[in-house]
C-alpha positions in Angstrom: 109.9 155.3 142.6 111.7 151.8 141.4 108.1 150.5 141.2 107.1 154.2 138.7 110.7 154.0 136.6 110.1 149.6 135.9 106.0 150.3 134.7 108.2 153.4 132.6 110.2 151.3 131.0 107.6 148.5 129.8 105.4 150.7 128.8 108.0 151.7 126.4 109.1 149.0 125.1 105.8 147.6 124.5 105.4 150.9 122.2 108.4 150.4 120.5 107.9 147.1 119.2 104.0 147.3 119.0 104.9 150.8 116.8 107.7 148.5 114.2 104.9 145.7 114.2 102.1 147.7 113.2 104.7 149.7 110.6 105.6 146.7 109.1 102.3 145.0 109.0 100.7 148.2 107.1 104.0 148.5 104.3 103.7 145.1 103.5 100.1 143.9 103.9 96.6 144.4 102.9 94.7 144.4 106.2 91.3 146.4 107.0 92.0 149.3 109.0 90.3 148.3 111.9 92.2 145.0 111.9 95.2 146.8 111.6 96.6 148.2 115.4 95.5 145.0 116.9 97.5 142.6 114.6 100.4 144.6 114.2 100.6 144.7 118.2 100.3 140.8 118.2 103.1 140.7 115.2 105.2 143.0 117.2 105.6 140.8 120.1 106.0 137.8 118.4 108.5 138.6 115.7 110.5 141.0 119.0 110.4 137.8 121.2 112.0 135.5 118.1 114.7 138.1 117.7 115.2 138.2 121.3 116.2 134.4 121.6 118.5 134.9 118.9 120.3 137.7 120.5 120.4 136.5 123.9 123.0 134.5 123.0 125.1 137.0 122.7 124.3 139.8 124.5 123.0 140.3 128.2 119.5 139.9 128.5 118.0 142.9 128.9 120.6 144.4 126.3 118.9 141.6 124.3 115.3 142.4 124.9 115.6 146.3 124.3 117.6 145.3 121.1 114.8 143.2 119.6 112.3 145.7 120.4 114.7 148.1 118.4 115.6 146.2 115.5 111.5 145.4 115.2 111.0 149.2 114.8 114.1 150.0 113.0 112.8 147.5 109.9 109.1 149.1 110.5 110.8 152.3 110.2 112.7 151.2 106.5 109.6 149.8 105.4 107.9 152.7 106.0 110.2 155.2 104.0 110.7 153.1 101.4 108.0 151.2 100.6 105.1 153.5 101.2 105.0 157.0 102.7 105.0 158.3 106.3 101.3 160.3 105.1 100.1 157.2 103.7 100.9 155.5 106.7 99.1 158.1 109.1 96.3 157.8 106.8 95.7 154.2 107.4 95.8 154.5 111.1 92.9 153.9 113.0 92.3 153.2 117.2 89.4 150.7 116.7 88.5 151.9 120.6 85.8 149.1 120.8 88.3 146.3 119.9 90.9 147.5 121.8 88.2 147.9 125.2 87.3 144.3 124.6 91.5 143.3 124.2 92.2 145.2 127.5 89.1 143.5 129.6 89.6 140.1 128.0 93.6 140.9 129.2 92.3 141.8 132.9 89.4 138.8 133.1 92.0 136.3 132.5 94.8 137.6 134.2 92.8 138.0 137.6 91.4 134.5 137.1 95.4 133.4 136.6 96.8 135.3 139.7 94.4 133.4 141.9 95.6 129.6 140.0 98.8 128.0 140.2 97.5 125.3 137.7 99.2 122.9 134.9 102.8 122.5 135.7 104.0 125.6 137.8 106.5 123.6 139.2 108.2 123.5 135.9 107.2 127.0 134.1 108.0 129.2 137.0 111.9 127.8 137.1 111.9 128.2 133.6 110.8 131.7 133.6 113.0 132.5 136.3 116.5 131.2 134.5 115.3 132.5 131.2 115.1 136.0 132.9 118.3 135.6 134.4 120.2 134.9 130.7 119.8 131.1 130.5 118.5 131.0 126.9 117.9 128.7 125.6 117.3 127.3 129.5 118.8 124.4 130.8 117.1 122.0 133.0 116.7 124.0 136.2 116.9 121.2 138.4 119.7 119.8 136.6 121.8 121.9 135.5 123.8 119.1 133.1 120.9 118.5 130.9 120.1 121.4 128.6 115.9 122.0 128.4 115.1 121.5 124.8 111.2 122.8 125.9 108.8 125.1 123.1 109.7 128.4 125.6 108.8 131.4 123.9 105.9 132.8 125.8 107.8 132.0 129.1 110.2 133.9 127.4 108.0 137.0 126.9 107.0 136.4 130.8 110.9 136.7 131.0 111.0 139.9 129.8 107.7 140.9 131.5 109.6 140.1 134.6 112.9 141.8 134.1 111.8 145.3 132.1 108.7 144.9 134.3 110.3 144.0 137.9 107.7 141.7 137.9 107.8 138.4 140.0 107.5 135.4 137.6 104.1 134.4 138.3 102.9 138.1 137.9 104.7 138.0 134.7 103.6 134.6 133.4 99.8 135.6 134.2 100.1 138.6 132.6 101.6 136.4 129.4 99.0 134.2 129.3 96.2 137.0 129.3 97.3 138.6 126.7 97.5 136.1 124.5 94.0 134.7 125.2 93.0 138.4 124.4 94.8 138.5 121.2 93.7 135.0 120.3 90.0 135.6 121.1 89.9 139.2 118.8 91.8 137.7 115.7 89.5 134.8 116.4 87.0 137.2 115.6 88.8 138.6 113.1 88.1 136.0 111.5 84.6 134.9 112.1 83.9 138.0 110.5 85.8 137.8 107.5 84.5 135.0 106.7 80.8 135.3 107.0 80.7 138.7 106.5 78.8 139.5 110.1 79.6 141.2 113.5 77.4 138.1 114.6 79.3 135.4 113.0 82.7 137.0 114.6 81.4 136.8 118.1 80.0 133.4 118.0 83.3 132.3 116.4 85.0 133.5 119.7 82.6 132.3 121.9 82.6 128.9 120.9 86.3 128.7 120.5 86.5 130.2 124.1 84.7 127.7 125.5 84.3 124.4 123.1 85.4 120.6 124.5 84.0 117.4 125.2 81.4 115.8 126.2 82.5 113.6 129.6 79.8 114.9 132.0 77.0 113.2 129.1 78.7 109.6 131.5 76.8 110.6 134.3 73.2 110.1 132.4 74.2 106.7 131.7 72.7 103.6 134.1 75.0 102.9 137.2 75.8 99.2 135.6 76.6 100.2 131.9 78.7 103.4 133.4 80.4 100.9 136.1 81.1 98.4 133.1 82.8 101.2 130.9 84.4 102.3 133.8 86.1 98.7 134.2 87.4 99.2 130.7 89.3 102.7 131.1 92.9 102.5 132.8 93.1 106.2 134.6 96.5 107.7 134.2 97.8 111.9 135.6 95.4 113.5 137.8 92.6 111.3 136.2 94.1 108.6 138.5 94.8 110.9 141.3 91.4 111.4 141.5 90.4 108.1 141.5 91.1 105.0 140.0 87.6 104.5 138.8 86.4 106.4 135.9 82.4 105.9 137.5 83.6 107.5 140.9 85.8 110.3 139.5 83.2 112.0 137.7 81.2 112.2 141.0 84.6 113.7 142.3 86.5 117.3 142.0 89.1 116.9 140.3 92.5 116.0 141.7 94.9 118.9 141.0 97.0 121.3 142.8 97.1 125.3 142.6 93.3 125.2 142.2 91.0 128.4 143.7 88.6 128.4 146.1 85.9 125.9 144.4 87.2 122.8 143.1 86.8 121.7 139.6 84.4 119.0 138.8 86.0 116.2 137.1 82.9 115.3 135.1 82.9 118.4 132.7 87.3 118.4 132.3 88.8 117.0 129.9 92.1 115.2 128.9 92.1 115.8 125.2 91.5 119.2 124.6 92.1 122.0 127.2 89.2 124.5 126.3 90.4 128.0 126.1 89.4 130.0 128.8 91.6 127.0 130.9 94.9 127.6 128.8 97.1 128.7 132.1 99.9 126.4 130.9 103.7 127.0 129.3 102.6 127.8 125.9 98.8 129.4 127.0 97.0 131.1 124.1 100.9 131.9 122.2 100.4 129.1 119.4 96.7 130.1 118.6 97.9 134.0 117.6 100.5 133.1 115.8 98.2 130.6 113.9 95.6 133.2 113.4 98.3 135.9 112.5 99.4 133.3 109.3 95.7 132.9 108.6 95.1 136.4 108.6 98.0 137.7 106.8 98.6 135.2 104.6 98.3 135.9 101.0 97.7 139.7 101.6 101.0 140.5 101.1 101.4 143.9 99.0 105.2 143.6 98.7 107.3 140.2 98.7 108.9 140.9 101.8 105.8 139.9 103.5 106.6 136.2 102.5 109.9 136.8 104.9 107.1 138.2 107.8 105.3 134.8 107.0 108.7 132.7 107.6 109.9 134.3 111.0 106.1 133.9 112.1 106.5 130.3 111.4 110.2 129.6 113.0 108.7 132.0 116.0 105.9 128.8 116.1 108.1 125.9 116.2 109.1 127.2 119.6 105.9 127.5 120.7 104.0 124.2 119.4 106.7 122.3 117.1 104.2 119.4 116.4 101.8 122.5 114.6 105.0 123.3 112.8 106.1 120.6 111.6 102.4 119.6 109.8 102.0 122.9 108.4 105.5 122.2 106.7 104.4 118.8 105.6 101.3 120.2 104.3 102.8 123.0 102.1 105.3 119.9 100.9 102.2 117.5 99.9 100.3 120.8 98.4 103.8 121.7 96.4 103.7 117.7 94.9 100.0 117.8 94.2 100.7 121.1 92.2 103.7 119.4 90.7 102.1 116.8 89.6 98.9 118.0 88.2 99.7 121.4 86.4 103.3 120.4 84.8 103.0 122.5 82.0 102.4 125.9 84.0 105.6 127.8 86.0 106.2 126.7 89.3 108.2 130.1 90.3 105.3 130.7 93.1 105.4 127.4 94.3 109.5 126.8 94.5 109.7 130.1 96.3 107.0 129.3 98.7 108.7 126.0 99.6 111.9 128.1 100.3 109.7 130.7 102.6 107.4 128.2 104.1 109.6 125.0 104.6 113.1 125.5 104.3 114.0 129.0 105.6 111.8 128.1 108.8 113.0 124.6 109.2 116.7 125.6 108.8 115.9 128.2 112.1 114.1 125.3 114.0 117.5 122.9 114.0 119.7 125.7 115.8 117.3 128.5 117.5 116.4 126.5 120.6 113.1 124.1 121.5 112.2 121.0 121.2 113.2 120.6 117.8 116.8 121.6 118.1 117.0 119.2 120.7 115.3 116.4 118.4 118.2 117.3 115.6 120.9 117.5 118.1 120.2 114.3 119.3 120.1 112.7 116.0 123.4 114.2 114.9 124.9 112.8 118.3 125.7 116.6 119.4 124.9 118.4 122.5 122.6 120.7 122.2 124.8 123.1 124.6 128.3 122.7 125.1 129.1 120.0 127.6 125.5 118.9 128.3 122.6 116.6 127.4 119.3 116.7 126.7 116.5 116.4 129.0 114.3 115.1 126.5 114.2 111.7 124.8 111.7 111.0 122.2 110.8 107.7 120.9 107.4 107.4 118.5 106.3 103.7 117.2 103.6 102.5 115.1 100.5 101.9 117.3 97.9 99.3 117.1 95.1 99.2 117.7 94.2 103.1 116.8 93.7 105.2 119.9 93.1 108.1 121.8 94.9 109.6 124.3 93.4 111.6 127.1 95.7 112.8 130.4 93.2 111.7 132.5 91.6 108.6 131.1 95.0 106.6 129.1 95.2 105.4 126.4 91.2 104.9 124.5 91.3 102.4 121.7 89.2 102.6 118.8 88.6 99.0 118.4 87.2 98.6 121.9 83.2 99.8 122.1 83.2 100.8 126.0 86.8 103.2 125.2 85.9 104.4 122.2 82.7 105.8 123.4 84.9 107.5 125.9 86.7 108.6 123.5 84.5 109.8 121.4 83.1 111.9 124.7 86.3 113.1 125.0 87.0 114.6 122.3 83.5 116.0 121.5 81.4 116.1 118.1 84.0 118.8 116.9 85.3 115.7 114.4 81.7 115.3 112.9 83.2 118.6 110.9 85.7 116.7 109.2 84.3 116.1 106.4 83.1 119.7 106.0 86.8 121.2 106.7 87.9 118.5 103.7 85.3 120.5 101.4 86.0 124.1 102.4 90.1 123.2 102.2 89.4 121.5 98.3 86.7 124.3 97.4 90.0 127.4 98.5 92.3 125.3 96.6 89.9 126.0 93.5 90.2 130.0 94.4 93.7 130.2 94.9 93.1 130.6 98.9 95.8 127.9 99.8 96.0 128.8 103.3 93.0 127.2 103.7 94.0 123.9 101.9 96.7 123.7 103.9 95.1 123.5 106.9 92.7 121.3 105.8 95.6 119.0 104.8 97.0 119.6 108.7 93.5 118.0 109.4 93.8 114.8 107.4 97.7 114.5 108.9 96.3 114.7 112.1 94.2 112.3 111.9 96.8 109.7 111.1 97.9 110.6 114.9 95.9 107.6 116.4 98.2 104.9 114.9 101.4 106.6 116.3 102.5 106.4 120.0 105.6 108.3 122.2 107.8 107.2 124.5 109.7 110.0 126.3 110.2 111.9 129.2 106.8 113.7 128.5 104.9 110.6 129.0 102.4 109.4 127.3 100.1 112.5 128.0 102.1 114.2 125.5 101.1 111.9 122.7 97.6 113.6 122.5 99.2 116.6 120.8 99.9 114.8 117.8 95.8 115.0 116.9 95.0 118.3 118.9 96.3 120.4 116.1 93.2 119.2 114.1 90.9 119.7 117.0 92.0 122.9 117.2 91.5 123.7 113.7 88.3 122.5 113.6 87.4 124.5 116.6 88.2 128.2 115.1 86.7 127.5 111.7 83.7 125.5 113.2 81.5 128.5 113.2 82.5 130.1 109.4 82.2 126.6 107.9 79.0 125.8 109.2 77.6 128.8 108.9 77.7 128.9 105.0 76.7 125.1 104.8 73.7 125.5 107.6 72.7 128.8 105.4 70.2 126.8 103.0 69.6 123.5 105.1 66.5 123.0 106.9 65.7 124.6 110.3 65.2 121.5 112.3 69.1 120.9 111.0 69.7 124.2 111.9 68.4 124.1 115.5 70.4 120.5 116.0 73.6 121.8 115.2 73.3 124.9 117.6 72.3 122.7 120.1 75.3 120.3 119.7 77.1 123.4 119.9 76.1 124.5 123.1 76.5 121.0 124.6 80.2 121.4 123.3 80.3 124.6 125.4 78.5 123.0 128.7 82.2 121.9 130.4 84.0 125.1 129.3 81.0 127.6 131.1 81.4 125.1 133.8 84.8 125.6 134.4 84.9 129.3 133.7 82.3 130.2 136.4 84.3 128.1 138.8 87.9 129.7 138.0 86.0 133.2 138.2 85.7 132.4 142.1 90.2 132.6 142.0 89.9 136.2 141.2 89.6 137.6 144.5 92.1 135.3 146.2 95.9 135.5 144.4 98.9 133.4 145.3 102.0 133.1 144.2 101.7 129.2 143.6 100.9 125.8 145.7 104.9 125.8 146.6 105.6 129.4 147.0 104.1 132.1 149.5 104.4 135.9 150.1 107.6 135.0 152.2 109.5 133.4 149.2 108.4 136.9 147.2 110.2 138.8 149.9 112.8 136.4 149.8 113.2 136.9 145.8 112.6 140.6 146.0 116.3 140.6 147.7 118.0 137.9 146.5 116.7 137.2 142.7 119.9 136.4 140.4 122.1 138.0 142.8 124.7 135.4 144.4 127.3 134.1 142.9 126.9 132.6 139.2 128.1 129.0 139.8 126.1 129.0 143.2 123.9 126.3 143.8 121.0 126.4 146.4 119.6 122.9 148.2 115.9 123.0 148.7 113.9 120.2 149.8 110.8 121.9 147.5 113.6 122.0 144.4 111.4 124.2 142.4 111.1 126.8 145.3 114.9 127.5 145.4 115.4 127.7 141.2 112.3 129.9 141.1 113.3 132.3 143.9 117.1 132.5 143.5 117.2 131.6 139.9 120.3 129.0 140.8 120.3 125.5 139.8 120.7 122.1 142.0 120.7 118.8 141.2 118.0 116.7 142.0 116.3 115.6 139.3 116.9 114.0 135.9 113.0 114.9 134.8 110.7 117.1 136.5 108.8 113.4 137.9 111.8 111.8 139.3 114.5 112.5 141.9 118.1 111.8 141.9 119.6 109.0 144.2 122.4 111.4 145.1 119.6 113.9 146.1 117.2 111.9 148.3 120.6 110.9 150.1 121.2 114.4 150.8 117.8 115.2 151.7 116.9 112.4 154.2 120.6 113.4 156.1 120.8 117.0 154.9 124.2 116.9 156.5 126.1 120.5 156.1 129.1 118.9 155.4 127.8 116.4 152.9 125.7 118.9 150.5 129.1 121.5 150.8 130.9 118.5 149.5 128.2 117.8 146.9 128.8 121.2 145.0 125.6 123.2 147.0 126.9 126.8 148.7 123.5 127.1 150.5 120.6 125.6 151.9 116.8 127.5 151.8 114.1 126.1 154.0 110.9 127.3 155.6 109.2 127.3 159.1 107.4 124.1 157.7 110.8 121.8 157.2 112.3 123.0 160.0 109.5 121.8 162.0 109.7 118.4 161.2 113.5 117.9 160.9 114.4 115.4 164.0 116.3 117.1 166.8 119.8 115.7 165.6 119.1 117.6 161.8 118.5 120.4 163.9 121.8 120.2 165.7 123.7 119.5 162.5 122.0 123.0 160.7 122.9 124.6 163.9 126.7 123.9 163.8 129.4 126.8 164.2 130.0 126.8 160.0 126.3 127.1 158.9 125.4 130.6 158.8 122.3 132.5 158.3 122.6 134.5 155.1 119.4 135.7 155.2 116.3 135.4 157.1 112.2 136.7 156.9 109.7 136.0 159.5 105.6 135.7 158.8 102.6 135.1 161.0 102.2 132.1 162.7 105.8 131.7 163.2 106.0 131.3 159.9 109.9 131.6 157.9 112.5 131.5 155.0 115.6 131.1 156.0 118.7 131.2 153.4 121.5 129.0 155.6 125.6 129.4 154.3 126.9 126.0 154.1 130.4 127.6 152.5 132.3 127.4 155.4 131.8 123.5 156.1 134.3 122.2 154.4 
């Protein structure tokens, strides 16, 4: 029955605020019909999810979540009445049912690949997920709970409320996330495609190849053993690159080093560092950034009614908690595009331009310093303010001017552009997708000429991009996270690869023709790979690499219910904060452990962790079995008391120990 009345009540609220966002997508914007349910569902959840963050902080959040779903309809409701006409708007409606057939099985492919992964930081988006359901938005650091987690949350958020409207587990919930968002992203991708060439055909190869496009690092293995051994002397592995070996020649003969994989490893010749192709997105922000992109792409400019400029400006604040460094080029774009217009037409009125600036820049920017993510931190930091009362932020960023240019990969370092044997790595790494340069340059200069700015504007994101290669980071991120500084042009070039060269292959010759398809498909080579392989996790859920069925039981029963300031020791830190949603502190970044802690946990003396703030220790039959007899004993005294307790094959456990009465 609970199981009936929780499936009840999502379903619900999915059709309340899929209902508002397709109401106010059709009062305020010129969409084709058939584009129409599908975006407004993919509006609805974003601009619901926004509202959400903002009202978490001050209501409960499930209060917070129905709320947001409400207000969503509510202003589709207004709209509705007053811009247009209820008749009107049943007019326009139209249940696509071959779009929406391709939404649901894209949703179901990728969710069943996800439930059999646990890939791509688990350890840190299932605690996340976990506190974010429980009311800790924005979240702090769930392994320390002193350091607020200034992180770009918002589809863990959406798992959040998956998991709590849902009763969903977090993992269930974040799968679920991700698939839908790759089946948004991959329709509107389409969208798209068919916009703009005008063909069924050009929309699905637009998807295709944006489902699949990456590098080119398996074309190493055709090289001779002695020129691939010397490159390989030239590349300094970093991540799981180095885990899998520290040899870039032996790694690609290698499966790649990484935990929560399925059944069949991943080969870590055709991976890649620089660009995660799509159909791998199972990490904290999945497929989210890409639909919002493609919802600005495709809405922007088709406003009927200038409240669809506002629509434009909460899809862009909803973004900078999703991919901040996206947000903050498309900003600096409309800024350099405002000048240029400035500049060059002084005599004409700039109305248009001055109220775009306030839509597109400063409404959106003034929401990114306060509503939570990585750019509130950046801002609080600055001003020399928490941001949350009483705490710090887990994040420190540092960028510097780098020379020599480079590119970064998580797998291979840092690839400089100066060096011949890197930056033939690099240029493998990153894949002939920047041979389109040039032609994105054109198509951005040749919309600027027809008033299609949205298209300029990216093409400006591009050239900023580009720029990336002579800046580095220094953070807690590591230097893995510096790569995201070009990937918003990679990505770019990756959804309008197939419209652009479409129109500019259309009178070339056919041995150009044939060429380009073929460099196409070898772009596609590693993604096909790696889809075929991650089809094999299907049949074979799990939870995740540190969590088991026992743990769900576990959570199932005890999920947000002790006591508010009650912290729970775990030796497996993100086991505890996922399942109980209760913070401890062990860590000041996910990577590296508190002295304090590893004190604790070499001793775990009852006594020592009740004086260290913790209320209870959880463990499994796997710790338990290699604690020394006198640990043992000391978990075994009179005031250490079994709270709770579950029981597997094998002699398998989870056991949830009191430690409140050693004082």
């Amino acid at each position: 029955m609970d199981v009936l009345i929780n499936l009840m009540s999502l379903l619900l609220w999915t059709l309340i605020w899929a209902l508002g966002g397709y109401l106010i997508l059709a009062s305020l914007f010129k969409i084709q019909r058939h584009e129409a349910t599908l975006l407004g569902f993919g509006l609805g959840l974003v601009l619901q999810a926004w509202v959400s963050n903002l009202l978490a902080r001050f209501f409960a959040p499930v209060t917070a979540f129905w709320a947001a779903a409400g207000i969503i309809l509510l202003i589709g409701v207004l709209l509705t009445t007053l811009l247009t006409s209820w008749q009107s708007a049943r007019k326009q409606f139209t249940f696509p049912i071959g779009y929406w057939v391709a939404f649901v099985l894209l949703i179901y492919i990728f969710f069943m690949i996800g439930h059999g992964l646990a890939i791509f930081d688990d350890y840190q988006n299932l605690p996340t997920t976990s506190f974010l359901a429980a009311g800790s938005i924005p979240p702090v650091f769930p392994l320390n709970p002193n350091l607020s987690f200034d992180y770009h949350y918002l589809m863990l958020l959406i798992a959040a409320q998956f998991m709590r409207l849902g009763g969903l587990f977090p993992w269930t919930a974040l799968d679920l996330t991700r698939a839908v968002f790759f089946g948004l992203s991959m329709v509107y991708v389409f969208f798209l495609g068919k916009r703009l060439t005008r063909s069924m055909v050009g929309g699905w190869l637009a998807a295709l190849f944006t489902a699949f496009a990456g590098g080119l690092r398996w074309l190493l293995l055709f090289l001779p053993g002695r020129a691939l051994g010397a490159i390989s002397e030239q590349i300094n592995m970093i991540g799981s690159g180095l885990a899998t070996d520290a040899s870039l020649k032996l790694a690609l003969s290698k499966p790649w080093a990484i935990e929560g994989g399925g059944p069949l490893a991943f080969p870590f010749a055709f991976g890649n560092g620089f660009h995660t192709v799509s159909v791998m997105e199972h990490g904290g922000t999945g497929m989210m950034g890409m639909t919002i992109i493609l919802l600005l792409i495709l809405t922007f400019r088709r406003w009927k009614h200038p409240g669809g400029v506002a629509v434009i400006a909460a899809l862009l604040a909803a973004q900078a908690l999703v991919d901040e460094i996206w947000f903050g080029y498309f900003l600096a774009a409309c800024v350099i595009i405002a000048l240029i217009h400035f500049t060059k037409q002084k005599d004409k009125p700039h109305q248009k331009i001055w109220l775009g600036l306030v839509f597109f820049v400063l409404i959106p920017a003034l929401f990114a310093l306060f509503q939570g993510g990585v750019l509130t931190g950046t801002a609080a930091q600055l001003l020399k303010i928490g941001s949350k009362a009483g705490s710090e932020s887990y994040f420190s960023n540092a960028f510097y001017l780098r020379w020599p240019p480079a590119i970064i990969s998580s797998h291979l370092g840092e690839l400089s552009l100066l060096n011949p044997a890197q930056l033939l790595v690099a240029l493998l790494e990153v894949g002939p997708i920047f041979l389109l340069i040039p032609l994105m340059f054109a198509w951005g200069k040749k919309a600027w000429r027809s008033s299609q700015v949205i298209y300029t504007i990216l093409a400006v994101m591009v050239a900023i991009s580009l720029l990336s290669v002579f800046v580095g980071y220094h953070g807690d991120a590591g230097i893995s996270a510096t790569k995201r500084l070009s990937l918003v042009g990679t990505e770019l070039l990756t959804i309008f690869a197939v419209p652009i060269l479409w129109h500019w292959l259309r009178h070339r010759p056919l041995n150009l023709k044939l060429f380009v398809v073929g460099m196409m498909l070898l772009c596609c080579v590693g993604g096909i790979v790696y889809f075929a392989i991650e089809t094999t996790a299907m049949q074979v859920p799990q939870e995740s690499y540190f969590l088991s069925s026992l743990d769900a039981q576990v959570e199932s029963q005890y999920w947000d219910k002790l006591d508010r300031d009650a912290m729970v020791f775990d030796l497996i830190p993100p086991r505890a904060a996922t399942v109980f949603a209760r913070p401890l502190t062990s860590h000041s970044s996910w990577y590296e452990t508190l002295p304090e802690y590893s004190r604790l946990a070499s001793s775990l003396d009852p006594y020592a962790l009740r004086a260290a703030g913790y209320d209870y220790l959880y463990l499994g039959a796997g710790e338990w079995d290699d604690f020394s007899e006198t640990v043992q004993e000391k978990l075994s005294m009179p005031c250490v008391q079994v709270h709770y307790e579950v029981t597997g094959a094998k002699g398998d456990f989870r056991r949830l120990l009191d430690l409140r009465g050693c004082e």
